[in-house]
C-alpha positions as CSV (number, residue, x, y, z in Angstrom):
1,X,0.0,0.0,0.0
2,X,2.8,2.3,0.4
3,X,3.5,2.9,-3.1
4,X,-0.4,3.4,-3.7
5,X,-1.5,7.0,-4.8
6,X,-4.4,8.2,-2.7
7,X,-6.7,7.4,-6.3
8,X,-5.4,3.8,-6.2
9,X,-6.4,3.4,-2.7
10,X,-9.9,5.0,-2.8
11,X,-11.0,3.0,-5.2
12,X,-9.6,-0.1,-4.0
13,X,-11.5,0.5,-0.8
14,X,-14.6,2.2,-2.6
15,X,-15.0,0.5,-5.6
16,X,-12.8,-2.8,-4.7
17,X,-10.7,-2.8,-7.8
18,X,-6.8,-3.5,-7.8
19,X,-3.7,-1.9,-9.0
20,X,-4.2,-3.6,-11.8
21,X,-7.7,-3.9,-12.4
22,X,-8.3,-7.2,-10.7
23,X,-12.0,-7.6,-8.5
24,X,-11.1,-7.9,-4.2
25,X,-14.8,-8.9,-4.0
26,X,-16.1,-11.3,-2.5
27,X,-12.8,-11.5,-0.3
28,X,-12.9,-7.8,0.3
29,X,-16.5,-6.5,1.0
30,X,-15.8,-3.8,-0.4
31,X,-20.2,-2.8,-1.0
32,X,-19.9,-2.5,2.7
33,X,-17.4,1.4,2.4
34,X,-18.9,2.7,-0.7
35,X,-20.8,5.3,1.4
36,X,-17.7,6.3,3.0
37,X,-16.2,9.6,1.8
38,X,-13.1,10.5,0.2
39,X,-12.0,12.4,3.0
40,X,-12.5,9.5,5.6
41,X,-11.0,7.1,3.1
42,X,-7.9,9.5,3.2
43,X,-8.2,9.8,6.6
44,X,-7.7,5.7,6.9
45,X,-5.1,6.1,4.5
46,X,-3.3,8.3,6.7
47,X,-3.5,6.0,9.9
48,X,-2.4,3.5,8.3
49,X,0.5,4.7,7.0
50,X,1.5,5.3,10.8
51,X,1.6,1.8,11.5
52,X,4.7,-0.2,11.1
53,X,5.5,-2.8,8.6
54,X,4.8,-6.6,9.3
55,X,5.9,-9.5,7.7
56,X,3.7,-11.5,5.1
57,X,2.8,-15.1,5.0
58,X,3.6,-16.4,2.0
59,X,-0.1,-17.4,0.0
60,X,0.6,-21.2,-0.1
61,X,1.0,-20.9,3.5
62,X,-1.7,-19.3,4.6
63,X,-5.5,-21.6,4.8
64,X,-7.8,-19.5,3.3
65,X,-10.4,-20.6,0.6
66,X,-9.8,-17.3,-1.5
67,X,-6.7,-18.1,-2.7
C-alpha cells in the first residue's frame, strides 16, 4: 500500500478494484465502504501509513479458501 496513490487506494476500498484492475470482492466487502467519503478514506489512508510494517505469510501458506 505504500506505493499506492491516494486514487489507487480509494478506489480499492470504494470500488474494490486492484492496481491492476483485478475484483477484491467477494474477499474484500468492499459494498460494505462505498458510502464512506473521500476524506474518511484519506483519513484511513493516513492512519495507516503510521503503522509499522509486518511481515507476510507467503499465500501457499496461509488456509484460506480465497486463494
Amino acid at each position: 500500500m505504500g506505493a499506492w496513490t491516494d486514487d489507487e487506494f480509494y478506489r480499492a476500498l470504494h470500488e474494490g478494484v486492484a492496481r491492476n484492475g483485478a475484483r477484491y470482492y467477494p474477499a474484500f466487502p468492499y459494498p460494505n465502504f462505498t458510502k464512506i467519503t473521500r476524506d474518511d478514506v484519506l483519513a484511513i489512508r493516513a492512519y495507516l501509513s503510521t503503522l509499522n510494517a509486518f511481515p507476510v505469510t507467503p499465500r501457499h501458506q496461509r488456509n484460506c479458501a480465497f486463494h
